[in-house]
C-alpha positions as CSV (number, residue, x, y, z in Angstrom):
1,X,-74.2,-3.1,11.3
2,X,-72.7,-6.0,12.5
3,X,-69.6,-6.7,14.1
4,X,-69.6,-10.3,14.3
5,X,-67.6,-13.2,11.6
6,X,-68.0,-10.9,8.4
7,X,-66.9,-10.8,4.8
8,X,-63.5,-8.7,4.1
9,X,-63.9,-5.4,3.7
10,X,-65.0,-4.9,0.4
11,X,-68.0,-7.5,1.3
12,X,-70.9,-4.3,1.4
13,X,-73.4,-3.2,0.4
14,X,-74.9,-4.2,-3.0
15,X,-77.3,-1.9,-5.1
16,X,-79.8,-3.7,-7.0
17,X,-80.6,-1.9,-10.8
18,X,-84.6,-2.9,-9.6
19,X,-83.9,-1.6,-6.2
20,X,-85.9,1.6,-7.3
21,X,-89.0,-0.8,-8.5
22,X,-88.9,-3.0,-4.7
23,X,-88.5,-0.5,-2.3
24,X,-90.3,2.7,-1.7
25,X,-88.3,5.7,-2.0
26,X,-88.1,8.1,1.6
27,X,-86.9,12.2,1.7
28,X,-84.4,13.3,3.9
29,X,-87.7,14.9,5.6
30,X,-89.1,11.4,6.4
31,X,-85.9,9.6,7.5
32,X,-85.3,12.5,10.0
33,X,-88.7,11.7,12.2
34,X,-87.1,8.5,12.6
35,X,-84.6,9.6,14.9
36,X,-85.3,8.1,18.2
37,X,-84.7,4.5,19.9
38,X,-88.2,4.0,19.2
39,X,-88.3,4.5,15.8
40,X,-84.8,4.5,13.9
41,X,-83.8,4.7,10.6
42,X,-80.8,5.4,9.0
43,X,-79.4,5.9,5.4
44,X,-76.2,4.5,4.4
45,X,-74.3,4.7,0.7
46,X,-74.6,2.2,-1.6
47,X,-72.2,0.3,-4.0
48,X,-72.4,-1.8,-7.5
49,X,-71.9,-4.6,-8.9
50,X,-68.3,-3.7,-9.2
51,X,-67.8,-3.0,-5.5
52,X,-67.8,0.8,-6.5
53,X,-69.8,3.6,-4.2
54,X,-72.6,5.1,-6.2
55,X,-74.1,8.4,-5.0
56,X,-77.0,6.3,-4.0
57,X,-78.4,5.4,-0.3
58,X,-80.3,2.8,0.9
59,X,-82.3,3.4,4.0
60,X,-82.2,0.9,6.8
61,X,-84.5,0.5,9.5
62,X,-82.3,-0.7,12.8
63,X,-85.0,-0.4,15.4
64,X,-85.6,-3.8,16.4
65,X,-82.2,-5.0,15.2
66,X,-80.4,-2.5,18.3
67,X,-81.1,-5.1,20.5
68,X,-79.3,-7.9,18.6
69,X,-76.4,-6.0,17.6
70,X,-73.1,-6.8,18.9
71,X,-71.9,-3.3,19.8
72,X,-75.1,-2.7,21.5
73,X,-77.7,0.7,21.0
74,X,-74.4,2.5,19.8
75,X,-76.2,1.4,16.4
76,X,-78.9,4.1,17.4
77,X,-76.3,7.0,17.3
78,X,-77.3,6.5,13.5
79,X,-80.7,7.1,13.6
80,X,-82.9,9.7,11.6
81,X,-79.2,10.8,9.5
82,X,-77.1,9.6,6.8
83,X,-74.7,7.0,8.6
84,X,-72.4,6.1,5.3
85,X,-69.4,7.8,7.9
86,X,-70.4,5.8,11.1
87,X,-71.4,2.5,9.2
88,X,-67.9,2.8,7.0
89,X,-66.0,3.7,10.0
90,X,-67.1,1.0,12.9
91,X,-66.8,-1.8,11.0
92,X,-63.3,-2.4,9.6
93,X,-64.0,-5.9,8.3
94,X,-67.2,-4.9,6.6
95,X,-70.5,-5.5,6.9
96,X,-72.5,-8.3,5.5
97,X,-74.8,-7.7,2.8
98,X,-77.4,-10.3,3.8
99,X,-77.8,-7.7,6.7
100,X,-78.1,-4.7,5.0
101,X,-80.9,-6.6,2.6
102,X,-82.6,-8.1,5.8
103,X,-82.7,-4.2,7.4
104,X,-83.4,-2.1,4.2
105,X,-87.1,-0.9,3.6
106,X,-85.9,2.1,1.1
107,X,-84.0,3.7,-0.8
108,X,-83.0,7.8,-0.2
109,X,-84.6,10.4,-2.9
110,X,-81.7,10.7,-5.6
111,X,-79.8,13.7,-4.9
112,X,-80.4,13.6,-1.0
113,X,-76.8,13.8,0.1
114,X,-75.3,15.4,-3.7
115,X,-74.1,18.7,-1.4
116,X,-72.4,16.2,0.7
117,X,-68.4,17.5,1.4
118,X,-67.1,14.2,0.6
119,X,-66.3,11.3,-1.8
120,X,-65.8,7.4,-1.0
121,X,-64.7,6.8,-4.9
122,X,-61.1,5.3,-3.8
123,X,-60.0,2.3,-2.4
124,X,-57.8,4.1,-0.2
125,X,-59.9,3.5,2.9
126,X,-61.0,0.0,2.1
127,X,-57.3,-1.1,1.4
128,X,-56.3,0.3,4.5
129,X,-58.5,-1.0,6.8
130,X,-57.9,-4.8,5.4
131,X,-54.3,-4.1,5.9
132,X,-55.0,-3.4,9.5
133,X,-57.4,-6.0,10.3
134,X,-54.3,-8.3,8.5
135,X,-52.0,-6.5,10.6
136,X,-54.1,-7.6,14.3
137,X,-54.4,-11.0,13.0
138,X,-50.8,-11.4,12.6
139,X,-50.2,-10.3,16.1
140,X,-53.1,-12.0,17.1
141,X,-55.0,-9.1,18.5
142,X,-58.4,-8.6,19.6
143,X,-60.2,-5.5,17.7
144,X,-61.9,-4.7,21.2
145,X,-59.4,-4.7,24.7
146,X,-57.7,-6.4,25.8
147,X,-55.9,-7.8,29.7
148,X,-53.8,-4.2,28.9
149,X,-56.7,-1.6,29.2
150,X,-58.4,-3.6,31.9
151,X,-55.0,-3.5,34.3
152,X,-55.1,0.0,33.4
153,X,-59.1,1.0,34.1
154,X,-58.9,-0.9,37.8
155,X,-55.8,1.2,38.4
156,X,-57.5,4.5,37.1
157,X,-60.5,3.6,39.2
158,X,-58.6,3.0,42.2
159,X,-56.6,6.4,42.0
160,X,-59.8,8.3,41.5
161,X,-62.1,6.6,44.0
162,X,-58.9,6.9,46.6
163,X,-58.0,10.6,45.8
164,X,-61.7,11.6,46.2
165,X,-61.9,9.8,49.8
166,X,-58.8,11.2,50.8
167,X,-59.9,14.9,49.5
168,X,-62.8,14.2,52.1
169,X,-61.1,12.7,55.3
170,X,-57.7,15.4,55.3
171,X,-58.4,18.0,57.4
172,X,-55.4,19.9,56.1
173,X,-56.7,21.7,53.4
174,X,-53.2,22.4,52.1
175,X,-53.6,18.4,51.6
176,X,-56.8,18.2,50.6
177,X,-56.4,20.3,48.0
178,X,-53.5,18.5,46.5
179,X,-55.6,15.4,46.7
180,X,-58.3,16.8,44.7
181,X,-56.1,17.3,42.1
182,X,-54.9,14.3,42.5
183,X,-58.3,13.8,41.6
184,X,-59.1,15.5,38.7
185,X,-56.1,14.1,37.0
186,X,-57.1,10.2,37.6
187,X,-61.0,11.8,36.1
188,X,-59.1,13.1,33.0
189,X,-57.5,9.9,32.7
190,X,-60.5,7.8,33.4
191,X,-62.1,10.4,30.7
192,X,-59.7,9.3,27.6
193,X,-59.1,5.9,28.7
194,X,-62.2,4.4,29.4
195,X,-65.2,6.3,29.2
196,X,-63.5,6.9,25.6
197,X,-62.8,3.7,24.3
198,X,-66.5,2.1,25.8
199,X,-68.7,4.7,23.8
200,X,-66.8,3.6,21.0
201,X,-67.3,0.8,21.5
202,X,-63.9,-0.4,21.3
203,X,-63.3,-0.9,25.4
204,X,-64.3,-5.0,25.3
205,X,-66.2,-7.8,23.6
206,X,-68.8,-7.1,26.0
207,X,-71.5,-4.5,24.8
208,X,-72.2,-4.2,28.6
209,X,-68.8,-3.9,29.6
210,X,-68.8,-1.2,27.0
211,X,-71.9,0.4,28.5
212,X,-70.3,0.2,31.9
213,X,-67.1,1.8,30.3
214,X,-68.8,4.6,28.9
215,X,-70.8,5.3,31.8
216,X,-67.8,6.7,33.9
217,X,-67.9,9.7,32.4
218,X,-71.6,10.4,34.1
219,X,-68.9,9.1,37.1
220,X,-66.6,11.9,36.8
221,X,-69.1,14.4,36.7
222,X,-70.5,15.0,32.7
223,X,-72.7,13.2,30.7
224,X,-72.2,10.4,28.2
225,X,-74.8,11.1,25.9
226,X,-74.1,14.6,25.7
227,X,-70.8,13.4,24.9
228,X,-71.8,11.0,22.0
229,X,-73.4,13.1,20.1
230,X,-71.1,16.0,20.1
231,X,-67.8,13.7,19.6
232,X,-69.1,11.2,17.7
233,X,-72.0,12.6,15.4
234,X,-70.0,16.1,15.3
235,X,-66.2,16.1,15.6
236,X,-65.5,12.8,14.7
237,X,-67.2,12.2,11.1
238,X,-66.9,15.9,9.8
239,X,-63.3,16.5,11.3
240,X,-62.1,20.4,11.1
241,X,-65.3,20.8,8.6
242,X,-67.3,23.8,8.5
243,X,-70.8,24.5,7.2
244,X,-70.2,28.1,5.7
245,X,-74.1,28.3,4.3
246,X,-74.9,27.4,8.1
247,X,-72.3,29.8,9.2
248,X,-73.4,32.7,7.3
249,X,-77.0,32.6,8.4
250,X,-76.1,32.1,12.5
251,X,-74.0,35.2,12.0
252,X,-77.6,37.4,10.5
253,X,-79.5,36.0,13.2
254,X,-81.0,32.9,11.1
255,X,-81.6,30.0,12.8
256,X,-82.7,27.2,10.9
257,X,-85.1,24.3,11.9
258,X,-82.9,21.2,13.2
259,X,-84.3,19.0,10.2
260,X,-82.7,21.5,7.3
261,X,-79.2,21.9,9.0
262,X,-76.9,20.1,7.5
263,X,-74.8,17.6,9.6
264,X,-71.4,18.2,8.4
265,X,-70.1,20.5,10.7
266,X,-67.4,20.0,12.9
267,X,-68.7,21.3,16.8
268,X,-65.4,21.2,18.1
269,X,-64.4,24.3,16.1
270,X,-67.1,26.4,17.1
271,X,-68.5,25.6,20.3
272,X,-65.7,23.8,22.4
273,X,-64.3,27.4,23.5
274,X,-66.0,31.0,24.2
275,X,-63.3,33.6,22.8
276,X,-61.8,31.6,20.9
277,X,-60.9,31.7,17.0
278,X,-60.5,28.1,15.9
279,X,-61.3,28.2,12.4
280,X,-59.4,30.5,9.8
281,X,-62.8,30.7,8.1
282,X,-64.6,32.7,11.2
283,X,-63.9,36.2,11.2
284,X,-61.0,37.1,14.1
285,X,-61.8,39.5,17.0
286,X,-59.9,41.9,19.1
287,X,-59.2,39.7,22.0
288,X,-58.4,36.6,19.7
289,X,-55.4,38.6,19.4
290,X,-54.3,37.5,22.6
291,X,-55.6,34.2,22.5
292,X,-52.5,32.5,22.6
293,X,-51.5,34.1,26.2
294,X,-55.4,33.4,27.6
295,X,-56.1,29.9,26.2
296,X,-54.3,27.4,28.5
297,X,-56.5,29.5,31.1
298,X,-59.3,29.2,29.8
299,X,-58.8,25.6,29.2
300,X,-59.3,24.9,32.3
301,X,-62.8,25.5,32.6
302,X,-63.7,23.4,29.9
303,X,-65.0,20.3,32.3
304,X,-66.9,22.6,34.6
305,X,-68.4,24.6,31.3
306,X,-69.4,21.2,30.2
307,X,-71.0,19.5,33.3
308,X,-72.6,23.0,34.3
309,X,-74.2,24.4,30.8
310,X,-73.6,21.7,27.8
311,X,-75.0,19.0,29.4
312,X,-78.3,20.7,30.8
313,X,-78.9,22.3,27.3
314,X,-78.7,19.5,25.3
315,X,-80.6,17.6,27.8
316,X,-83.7,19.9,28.0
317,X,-83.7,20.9,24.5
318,X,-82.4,17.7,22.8
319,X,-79.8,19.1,20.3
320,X,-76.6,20.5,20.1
321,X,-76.1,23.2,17.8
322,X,-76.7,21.8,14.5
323,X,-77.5,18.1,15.8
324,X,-80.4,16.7,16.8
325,X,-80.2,15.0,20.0
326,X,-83.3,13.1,20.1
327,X,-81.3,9.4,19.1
328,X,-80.1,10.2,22.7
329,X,-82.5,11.9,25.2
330,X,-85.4,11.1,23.4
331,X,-85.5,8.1,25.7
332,X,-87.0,8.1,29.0
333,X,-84.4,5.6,30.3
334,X,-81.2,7.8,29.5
335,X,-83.3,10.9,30.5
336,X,-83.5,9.3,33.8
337,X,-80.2,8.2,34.1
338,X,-79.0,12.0,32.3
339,X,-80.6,13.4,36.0
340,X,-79.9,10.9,38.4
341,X,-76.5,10.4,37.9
342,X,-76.3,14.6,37.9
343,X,-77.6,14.1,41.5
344,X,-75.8,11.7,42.7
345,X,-72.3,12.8,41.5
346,X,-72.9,16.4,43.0
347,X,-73.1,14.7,46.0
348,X,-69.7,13.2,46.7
349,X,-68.1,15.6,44.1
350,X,-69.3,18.6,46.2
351,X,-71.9,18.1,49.0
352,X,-69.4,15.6,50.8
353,X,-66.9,17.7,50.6
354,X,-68.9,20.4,51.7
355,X,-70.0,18.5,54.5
356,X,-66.1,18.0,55.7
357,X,-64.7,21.3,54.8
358,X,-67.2,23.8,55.4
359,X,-69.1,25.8,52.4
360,X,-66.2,27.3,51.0
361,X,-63.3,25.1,51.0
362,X,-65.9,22.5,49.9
363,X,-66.7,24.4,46.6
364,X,-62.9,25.0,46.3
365,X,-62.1,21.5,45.8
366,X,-64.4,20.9,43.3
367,X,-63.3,23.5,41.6
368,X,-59.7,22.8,41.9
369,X,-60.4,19.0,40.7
370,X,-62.2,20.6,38.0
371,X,-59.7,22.7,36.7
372,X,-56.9,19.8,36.8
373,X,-59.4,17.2,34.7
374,X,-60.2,20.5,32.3
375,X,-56.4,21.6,31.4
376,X,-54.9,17.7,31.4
377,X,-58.3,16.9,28.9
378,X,-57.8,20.2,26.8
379,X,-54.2,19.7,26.3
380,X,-54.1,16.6,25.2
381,X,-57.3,17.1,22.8
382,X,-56.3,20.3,20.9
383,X,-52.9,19.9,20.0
384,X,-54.0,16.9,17.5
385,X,-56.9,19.5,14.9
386,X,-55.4,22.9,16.0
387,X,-52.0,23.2,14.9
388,X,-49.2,24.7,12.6
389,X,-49.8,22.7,9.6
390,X,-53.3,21.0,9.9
391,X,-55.9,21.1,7.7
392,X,-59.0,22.5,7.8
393,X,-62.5,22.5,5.7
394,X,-65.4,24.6,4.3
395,X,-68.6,23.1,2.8
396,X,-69.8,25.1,-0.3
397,X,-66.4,27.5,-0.7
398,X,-65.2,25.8,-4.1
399,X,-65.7,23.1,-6.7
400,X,-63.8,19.9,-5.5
401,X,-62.4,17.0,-7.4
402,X,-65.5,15.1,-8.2
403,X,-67.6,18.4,-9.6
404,X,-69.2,19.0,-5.8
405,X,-69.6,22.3,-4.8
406,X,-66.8,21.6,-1.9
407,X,-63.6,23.2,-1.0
408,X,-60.1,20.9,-0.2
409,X,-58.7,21.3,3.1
410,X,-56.7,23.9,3.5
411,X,-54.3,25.2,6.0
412,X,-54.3,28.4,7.3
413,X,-51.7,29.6,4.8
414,X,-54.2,28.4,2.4
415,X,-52.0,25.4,0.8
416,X,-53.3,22.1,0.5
417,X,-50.3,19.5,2.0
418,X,-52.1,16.9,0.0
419,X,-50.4,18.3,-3.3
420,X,-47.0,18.0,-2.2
421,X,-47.4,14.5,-0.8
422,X,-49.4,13.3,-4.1
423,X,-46.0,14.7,-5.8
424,X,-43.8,13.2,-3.5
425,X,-45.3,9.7,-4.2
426,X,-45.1,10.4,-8.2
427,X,-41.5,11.5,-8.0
428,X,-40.9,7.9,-5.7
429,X,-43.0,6.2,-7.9
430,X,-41.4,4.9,-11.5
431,X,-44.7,5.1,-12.9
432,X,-47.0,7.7,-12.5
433,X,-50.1,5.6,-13.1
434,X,-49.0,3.1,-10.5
435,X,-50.0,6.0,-7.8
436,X,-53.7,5.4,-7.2
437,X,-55.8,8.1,-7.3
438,X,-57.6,9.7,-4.4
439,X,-59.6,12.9,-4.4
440,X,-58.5,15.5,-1.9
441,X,-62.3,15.4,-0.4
442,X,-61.8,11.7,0.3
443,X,-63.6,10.9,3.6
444,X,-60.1,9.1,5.2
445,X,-57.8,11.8,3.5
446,X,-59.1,14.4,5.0
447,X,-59.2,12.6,8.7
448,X,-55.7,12.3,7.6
449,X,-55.3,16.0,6.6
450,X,-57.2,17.5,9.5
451,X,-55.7,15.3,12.0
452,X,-51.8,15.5,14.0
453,X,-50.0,12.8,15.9
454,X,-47.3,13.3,18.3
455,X,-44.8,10.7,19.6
456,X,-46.3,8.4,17.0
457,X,-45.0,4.5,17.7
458,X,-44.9,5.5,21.1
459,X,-46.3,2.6,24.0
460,X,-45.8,4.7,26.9
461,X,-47.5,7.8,25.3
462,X,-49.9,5.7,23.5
463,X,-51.2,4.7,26.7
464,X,-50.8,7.7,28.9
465,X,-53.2,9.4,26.0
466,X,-55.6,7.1,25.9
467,X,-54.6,6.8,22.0
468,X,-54.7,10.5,21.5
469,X,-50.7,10.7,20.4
470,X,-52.2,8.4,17.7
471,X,-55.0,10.6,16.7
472,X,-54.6,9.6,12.7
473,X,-55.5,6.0,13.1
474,X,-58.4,6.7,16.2
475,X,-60.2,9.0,13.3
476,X,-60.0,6.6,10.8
477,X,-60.9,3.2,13.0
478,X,-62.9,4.6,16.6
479,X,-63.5,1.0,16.8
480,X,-60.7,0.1,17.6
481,X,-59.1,-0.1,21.2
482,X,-56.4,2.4,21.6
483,X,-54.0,-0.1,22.9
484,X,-53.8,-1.2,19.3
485,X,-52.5,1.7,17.8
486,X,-49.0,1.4,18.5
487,X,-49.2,-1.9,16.6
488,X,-51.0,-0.6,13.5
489,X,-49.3,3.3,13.6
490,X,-46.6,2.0,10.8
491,X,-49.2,0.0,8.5
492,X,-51.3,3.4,8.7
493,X,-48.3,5.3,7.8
494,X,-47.0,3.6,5.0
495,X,-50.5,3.1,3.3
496,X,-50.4,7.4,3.0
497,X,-47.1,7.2,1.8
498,X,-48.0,4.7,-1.3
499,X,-51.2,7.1,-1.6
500,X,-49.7,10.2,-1.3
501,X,-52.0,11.6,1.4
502,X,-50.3,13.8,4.3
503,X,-49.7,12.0,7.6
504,X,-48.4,14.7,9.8
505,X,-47.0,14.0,13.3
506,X,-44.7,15.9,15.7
507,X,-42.1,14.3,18.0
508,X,-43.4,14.8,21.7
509,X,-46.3,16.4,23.4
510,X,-44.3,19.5,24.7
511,X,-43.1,20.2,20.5
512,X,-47.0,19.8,19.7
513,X,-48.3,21.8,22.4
514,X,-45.7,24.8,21.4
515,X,-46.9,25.1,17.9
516,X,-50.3,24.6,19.1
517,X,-49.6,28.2,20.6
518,X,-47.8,29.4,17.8
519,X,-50.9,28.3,15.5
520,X,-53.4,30.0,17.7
521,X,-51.3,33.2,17.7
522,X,-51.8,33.3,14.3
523,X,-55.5,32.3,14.1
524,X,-56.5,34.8,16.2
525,X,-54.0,37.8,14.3
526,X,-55.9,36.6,11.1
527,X,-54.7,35.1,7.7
528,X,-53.0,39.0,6.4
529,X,-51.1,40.0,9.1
């Protein structure tokens, strides 16, 4: 999983016919002991001769390569799980296969990943990530940052570092407190502009730049790690996805060991918010009735939920939810770091203040910059997976395209958006056969289908975001630094329209954030009424 001078983006992996007779084959059981920085393997999907994905996986052993690899132990996030989603997704040019032959020491049981909810057999994905990687060549762009996000990190880092100093020294607390929200907005910012874009990777050519990058969000307060495995093990690959078999069992009381749940399950939709129905698939409540009155409320405490509960649980028991953590905290080092840098920032976040306001007023502020980073962060998140006319996804609901037990992506009216665009690009087409195919479980179609971007094309929003407005093209290339995505938004864009796969986006934040309401109105009324 290199990021280095690579082959184009169909350069991957090759399966051998003798691969079967040469390597040793490994269960799902085995690969997941080898799930920490110690010991880390990873499975990844396979192709032919003919460039085509089997339903194969070949089963590399990154332990010792981490070290060498140019976007540093992020490699690790893949450890002890199937990685075909990360390894597709982090490197757009490819990868090359005298790697993957140099790493491999197996090959995954057949059948290990047949219940998986989705299918690589298009070339939609690989066609559009060469047009991309085309499209920053002709501009001359660097995949990674550039002088753009590094203007804007020293000026993010300023405001915060100043707001917090000057939340300590005003003795008004009228002031103060105006200054600790000052504050929380510059840690929300700092939050989806550079603590974002470093544990992707995507912040600078530097992996230690990106390390440093990442590590502000231990800065403001939370945890990285926590963080990486939620967002990117969880959210990221299995967008708006549900696990209904895992679903079903939580709700009798079953909980399974970590090693049988299945990884394609979206956390975001069920864990990011107590009282709140986020999935038309979960069964609605009285009070989600009101939901759309109480959620921008309870927004707010998202940050302080996180830093306070989320972090310490997955910490101490080294999982969240369905994922196993231990590619993470099952490192001395990053436990060590997980605890000092909790010390440390609870002592200018709260004890300094404290110490210059008294008990009360102290805990105030931190509260109130809490609240600030919480609602600006929330906002901005949401509106692009919960909204009128998104997607969403159920493992194990229906039979999909390729004869998996899946279920398309639905909305909540229960239509699929992909069948009018794949008719739209028929009727525009004068030949039917010259629309290629791609199955409504494709991997990049449903990022497409499950994600929403608002003032798409935009540079000021683009920016003020951190690349949430263009939340399309940050699901289908995290690698990618956000100041980018301006540039490519169009070549994104059109690709869907000669594929007929939805591309849904909304004029401005304030029209996303209204039917963002609407659409939790709904969710929490249920699908009938």
């Amino acid at each position: 999983m290199c990021n280095g001078n690579i082959p184009p983006a169909d350069a991957n992996i090759k399966a051998s016919k003798t691969a079967a007779s040469v390597f040793k084959t490994i269960s799902k059981t085995e690969l997941a002991t080898h799930n920490t920085p110690s010991s880390a393997w990873c499975a990844v999907h396979s192709e032919n001769s003919a460039v085509d994905y089997t339903d194969g996986h070949v089963v590399l052993d990154i332990t010792s390569f981490a070290s060498k690899h140019p976007g540093g132990d992020l490699i690790l996030l893949a450890a002890g799980k199937d990685a075909s989603v990360l390894f597709e997704t982090y490197h757009p040019r490819g990868v090359p296969p005298s790697l993957v032959k140099k790493l491999q020491i197996g090959i995954m049981e057949k059948g290990s990943y047949d219940s998986s909810f989705y299918s690589w057999h298009s070339d939609f994905y690989k066609v559009l990530k060469r047009r991309v990687v085309e499209r920053l060549e002709e501009r001359e762009l660097s995949r990674r940052g550039s002088l753009e996000i590094w203007i804007k990190a020293l000026f993010l880092l300023g405001g915060f570092w100043f707001s917090l100093i000057q939340m300590y020294t005003n003795t008004n607390f009228v002031v103060a407190t105006m200054w600790s929200l000052t504050m929380g907005f510059f840690a929300a910012m700092i939050g989806i502009n550079i603590q974002h874009d470093g544990n992707h990777g995507a912040f600078a050519q530097s992996k230690f730049v990106n390390k440093c990058a990442g590590w502000t969000m231990d800065m403001i307060g939370a945890s990285a790690f926590t963080w990486e495995v939620q967002h990117m093990l969880g959210h990221h690959p299995y967008t708006n996805v549900l696990d209904g078999i895992e679903d079903t069992k939580k709700a009798e009381g079953v909980d399974c060991k970590i090693e049988d749940k299945d990884q394609e399950s979206d956390p975001d939709v069920f864990s990011s918010f107590p009282l709140m129905r986020m999935h038309p698939s979960h069964t609605p409540s009285w009070i989600n009735r009101y939901q759309h009155l109480y959620a921008p409320f309870l927004f707010a405490f998202m940050t302080l939920a996180k830093v306070f509960q989320q972090d310490f649980e997955v910490a101490i028991s080294k999982r969240l939810y369905h994922i196993d953590a231990k590619v993470r905290y099952g490192c001395t080092w990053n436990v060590m770091r997980f605890w000092g840098m909790k010390i440390i920032t609870m002592i200018y976040m709260m004890a300094l203040p404290i110490y210059f306001h008294g008990a009360v007023k102290g805990v105030s502020l931190f509260v109130f910059g809490h609240l600030a980073c919480g609602e600006l962060l929330a906002t901005v998140f949401i509106v692009n997976h919960v909204i009128e006319g998104v997607s969403y996804a159920k493992k194990d609901s229906k039979q999909g395209d390729d004869g998996k037990k899946v279920g398309r992506p639905e909305t909540m009216m229960g239509d699929t958006p992909m069948e009018k665009t794949r008719k739209d690009a028929y009727e525009n087409s004068s030949n039917e056969k010259d629309v290629p195919s791609v199955p409504f479980n494709d991997w990049a179609a449903v990022q497409c289908q499950t994600s929403v971007n608002w003032a798409p094309g935009s540079w000021f929003w683009n920016h003020f975001s951190g690349g949430l407005s263009h939340q399309i093209e940050h699901h289908l290339l995290p690698s990618i630094c956000h100041t980018n995505y301006a540039y490519i938004q169009d070549v994104v864009e059109k690709t869907c329209d000669e594929y007929g796969v939805p591309y849904q986006s909304e004029p401005s934040l304030w029209v996303a954030y209204g039917k963002m309401i609407n659409h939790l109105k709904y969710l929490g009324r249920g699908k009938n009424e």
